[in-house]
C-alpha positions as CSV (number, residue, x, y, z in Angstrom):
1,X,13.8,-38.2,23.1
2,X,15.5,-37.3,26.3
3,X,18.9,-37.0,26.8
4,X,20.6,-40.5,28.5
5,X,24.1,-39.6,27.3
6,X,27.0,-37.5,29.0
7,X,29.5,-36.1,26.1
8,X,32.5,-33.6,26.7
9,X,32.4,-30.0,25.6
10,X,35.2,-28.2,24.3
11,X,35.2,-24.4,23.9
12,X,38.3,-22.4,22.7
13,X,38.4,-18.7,22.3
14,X,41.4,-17.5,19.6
15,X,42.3,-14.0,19.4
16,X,41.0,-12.8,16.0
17,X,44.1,-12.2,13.6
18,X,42.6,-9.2,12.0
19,X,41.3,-6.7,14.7
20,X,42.4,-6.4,18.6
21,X,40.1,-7.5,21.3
22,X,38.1,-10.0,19.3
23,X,37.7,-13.6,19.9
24,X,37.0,-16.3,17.1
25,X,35.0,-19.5,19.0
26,X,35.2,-22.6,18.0
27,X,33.4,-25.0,20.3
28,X,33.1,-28.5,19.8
29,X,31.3,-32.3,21.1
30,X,32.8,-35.2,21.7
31,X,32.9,-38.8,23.2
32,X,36.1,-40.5,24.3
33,X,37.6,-43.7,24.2
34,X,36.4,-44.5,27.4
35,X,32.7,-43.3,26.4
36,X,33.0,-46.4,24.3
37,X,32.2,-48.2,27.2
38,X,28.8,-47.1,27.6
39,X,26.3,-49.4,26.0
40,X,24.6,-46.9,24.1
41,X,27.6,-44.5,23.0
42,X,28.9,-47.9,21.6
43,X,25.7,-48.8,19.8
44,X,25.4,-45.7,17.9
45,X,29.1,-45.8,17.2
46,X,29.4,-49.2,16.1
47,X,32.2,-49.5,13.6
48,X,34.1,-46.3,14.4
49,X,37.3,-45.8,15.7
50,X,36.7,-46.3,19.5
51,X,40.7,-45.7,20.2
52,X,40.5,-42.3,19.9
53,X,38.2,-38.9,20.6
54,X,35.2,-39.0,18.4
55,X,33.2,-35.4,17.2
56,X,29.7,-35.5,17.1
57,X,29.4,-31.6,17.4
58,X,30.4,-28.6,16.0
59,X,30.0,-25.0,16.9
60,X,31.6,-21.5,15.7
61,X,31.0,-17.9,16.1
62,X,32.4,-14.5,17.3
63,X,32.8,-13.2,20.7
64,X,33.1,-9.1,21.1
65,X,33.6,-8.6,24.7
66,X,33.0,-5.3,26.5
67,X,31.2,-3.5,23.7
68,X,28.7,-0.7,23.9
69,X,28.8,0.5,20.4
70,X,26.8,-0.9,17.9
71,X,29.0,0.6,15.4
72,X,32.5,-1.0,16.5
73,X,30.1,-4.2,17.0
74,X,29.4,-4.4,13.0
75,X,33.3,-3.2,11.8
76,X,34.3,-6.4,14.1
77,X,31.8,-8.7,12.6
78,X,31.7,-7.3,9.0
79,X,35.6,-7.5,9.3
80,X,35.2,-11.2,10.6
81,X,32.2,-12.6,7.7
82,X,29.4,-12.2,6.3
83,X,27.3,-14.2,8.6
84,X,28.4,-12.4,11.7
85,X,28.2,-9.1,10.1
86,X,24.2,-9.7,9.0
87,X,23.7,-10.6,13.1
88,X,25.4,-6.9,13.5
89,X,23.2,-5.5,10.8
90,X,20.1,-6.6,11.9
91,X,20.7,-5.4,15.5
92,X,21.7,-2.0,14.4
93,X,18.2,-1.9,12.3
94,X,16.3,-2.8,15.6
95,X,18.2,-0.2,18.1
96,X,19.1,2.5,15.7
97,X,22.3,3.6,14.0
98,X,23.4,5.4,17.6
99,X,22.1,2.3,19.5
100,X,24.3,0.3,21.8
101,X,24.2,-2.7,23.9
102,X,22.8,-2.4,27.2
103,X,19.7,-0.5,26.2
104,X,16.5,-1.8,24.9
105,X,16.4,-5.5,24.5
106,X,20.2,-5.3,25.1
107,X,19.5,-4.5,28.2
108,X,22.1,-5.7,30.9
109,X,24.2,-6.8,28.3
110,X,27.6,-5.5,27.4
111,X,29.3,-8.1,25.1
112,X,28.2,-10.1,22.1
113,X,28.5,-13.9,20.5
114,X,27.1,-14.5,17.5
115,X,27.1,-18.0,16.0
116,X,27.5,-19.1,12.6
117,X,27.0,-22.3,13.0
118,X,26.3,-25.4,14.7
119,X,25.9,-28.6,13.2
120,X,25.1,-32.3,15.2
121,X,26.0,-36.0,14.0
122,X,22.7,-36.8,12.6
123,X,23.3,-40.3,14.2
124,X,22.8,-38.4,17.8
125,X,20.0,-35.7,16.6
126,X,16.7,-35.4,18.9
127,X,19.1,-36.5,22.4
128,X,19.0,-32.8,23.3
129,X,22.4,-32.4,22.5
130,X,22.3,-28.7,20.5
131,X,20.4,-27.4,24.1
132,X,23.2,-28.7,25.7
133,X,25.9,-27.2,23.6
134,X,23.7,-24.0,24.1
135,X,23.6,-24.0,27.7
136,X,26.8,-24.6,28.3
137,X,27.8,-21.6,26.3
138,X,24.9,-19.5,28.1
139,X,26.6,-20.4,31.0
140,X,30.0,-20.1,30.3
141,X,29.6,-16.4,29.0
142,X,27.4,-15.2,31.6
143,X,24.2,-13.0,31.7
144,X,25.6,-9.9,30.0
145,X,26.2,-11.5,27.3
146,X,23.8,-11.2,23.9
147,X,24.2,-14.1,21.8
148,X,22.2,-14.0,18.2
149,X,22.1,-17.0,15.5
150,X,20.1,-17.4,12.3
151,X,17.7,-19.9,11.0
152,X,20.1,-21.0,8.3
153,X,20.3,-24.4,7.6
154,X,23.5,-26.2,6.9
155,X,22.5,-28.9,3.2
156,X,24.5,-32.1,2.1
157,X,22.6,-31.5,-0.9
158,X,21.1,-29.1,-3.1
159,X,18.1,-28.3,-1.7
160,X,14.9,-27.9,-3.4
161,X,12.2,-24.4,-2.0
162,X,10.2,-26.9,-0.4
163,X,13.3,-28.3,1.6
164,X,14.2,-24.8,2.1
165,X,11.1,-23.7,3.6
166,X,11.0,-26.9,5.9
167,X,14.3,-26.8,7.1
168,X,14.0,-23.2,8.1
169,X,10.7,-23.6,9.8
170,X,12.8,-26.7,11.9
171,X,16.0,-24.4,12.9
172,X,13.6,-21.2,13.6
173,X,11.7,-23.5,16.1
174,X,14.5,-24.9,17.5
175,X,16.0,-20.9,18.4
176,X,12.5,-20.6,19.8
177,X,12.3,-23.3,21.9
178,X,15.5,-22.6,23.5
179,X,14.4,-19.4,24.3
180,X,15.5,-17.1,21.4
181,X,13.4,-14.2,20.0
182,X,13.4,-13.0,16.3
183,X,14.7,-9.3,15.7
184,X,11.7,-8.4,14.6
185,X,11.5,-9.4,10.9
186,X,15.7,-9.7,10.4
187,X,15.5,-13.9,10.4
188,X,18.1,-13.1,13.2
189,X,17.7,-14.6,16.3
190,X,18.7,-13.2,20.5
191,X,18.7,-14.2,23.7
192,X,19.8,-12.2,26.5
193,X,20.5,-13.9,29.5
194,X,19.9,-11.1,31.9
195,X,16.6,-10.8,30.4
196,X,15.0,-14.1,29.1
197,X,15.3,-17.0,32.1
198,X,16.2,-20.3,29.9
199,X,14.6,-23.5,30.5
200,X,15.7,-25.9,33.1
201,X,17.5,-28.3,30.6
202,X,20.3,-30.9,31.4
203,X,22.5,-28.2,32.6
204,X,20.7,-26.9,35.1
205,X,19.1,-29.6,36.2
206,X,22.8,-31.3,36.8
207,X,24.2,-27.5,38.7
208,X,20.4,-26.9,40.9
209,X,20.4,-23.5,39.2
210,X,17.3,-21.2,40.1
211,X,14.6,-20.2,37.4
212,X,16.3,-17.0,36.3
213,X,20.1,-17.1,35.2
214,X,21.1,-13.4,36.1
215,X,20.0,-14.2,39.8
216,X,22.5,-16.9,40.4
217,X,26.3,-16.9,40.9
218,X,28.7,-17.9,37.7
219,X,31.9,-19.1,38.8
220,X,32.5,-19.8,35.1
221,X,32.1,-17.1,33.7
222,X,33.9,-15.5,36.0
223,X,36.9,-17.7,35.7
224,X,36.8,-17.0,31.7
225,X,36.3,-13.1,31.9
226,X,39.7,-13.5,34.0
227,X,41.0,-15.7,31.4
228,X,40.2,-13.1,28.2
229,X,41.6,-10.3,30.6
230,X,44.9,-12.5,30.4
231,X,44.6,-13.0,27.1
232,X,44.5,-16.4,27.4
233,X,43.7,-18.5,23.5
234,X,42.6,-21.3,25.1
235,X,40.0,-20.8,28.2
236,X,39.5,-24.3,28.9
237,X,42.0,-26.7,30.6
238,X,44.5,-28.0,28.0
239,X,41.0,-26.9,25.6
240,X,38.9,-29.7,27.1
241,X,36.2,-30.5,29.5
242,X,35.3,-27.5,31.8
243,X,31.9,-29.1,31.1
244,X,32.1,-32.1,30.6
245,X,28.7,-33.3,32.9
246,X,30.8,-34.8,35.4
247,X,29.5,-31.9,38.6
């Protein structure tokens, strides 16, 4: 289904309480009050709260900016959780225990994101809206940044092998189809942005980007490198729309 709705994208980067230099992200989707107003925001909201900000979108990770060493890469993670510490792990098995970023298929990259999760309203799955969350972090980061994720399903229930095995097959596409690759056989998923040229989603489309991200200036990502090197918690405005589809 395509994409015929314009929600607001918040991303904040907090200083990680537990090692220096390391930035816990949590991102997030929403619609507000004044969304309400669109016919088909209210349709598919009918019966909620239309007073006040409503989430339809969640995203969290780790960001380790300016890292070359694959081995203060994985104390950060493995210090952070489990799920950011297998992303580390399975990089370190595809470059080596002496690799680093910016060789191999790091290449041009010298800082990492790796998300743990993302999870959609189910009332506003197959609008695009994931790709969307995704391009705006692409974007926001910049093309020397690697970002990994894993085809881990989130369950309401407990799931039986056969949902398992379907579910998995569904997230691993959708890495794919954004323009991930797997590690090799890790069930981690990449993309480098100085390396793999994303599709022309919404994004794009709405800024007249090129075909290849790393050939075309980033204001943004300029404008939140300065804001980590002031140590800034919150990058966004007041934490709110940067991107919020409005160009």
């Amino acid at each position: 289904m395509m994409n015929d709705l314009y929600p607001h994208f918040r991303f904040t980067f907090s200083p990680d309480p537990q090692i220096t230099g390391v930035f816990v992200l949590e991102a997030e989707i929403v619609f507000y009050p004044e969304d309400f107003e669109d016919d088909d925001v209210a349709k598919i909201l009918e019966g909620e709260d239309a007073g006040k900000d409503f989430q339809v979108g969640t995203l969290s990770g780790l960001y380790v900016p300016s890292t070359h060493s694959l081995g203060d890469l994985f104390y950060a993670a493995d210090a952070h959780s489990s799920e950011a510490a297998s992303h580390a792990q399975a990089l370190t098995q595809v470059l080596g225990d002496d690799g680093h970023l910016g060789c191999g298929l790091a290449e041009g990259c010298h800082s990492w994101i790796g998300v743990e999760m993302m999870k959609i309203d189910p009332r506003f799955r197959g609008r695009g809206l994931s790709y969307q969350f995704l391009d705006q972090l692409c974007t926001l980061t910049g093309h020397t940044t690697m970002i990994t994720a894993s085809a881990d399903p989130i369950y309401e229930e407990e799931p039986t092998e056969a949902d398992i095995a379907v579910a998995t097959a569904k997230l691993k596409l959708h890495w794919l189809r954004f323009g991930f690759r797997e590690l090799e056989d890790t069930g981690v998923y990449y993309i480098n942005n100085a390396l793999v040229p994303r599709p022309k989603t919404w994004l794009w489309e709405k800024q007249g980007y090129g075909d290849n991200a790393a050939d075309e200036p980033n204001e943004a990502a300029d404008e939140f490198d300065e804001g980590l090197s002031e140590g800034h918690a919150h990058l966004m405005p007041d934490g709110a729309d940067f991107f919020n589809g409005d160009f």
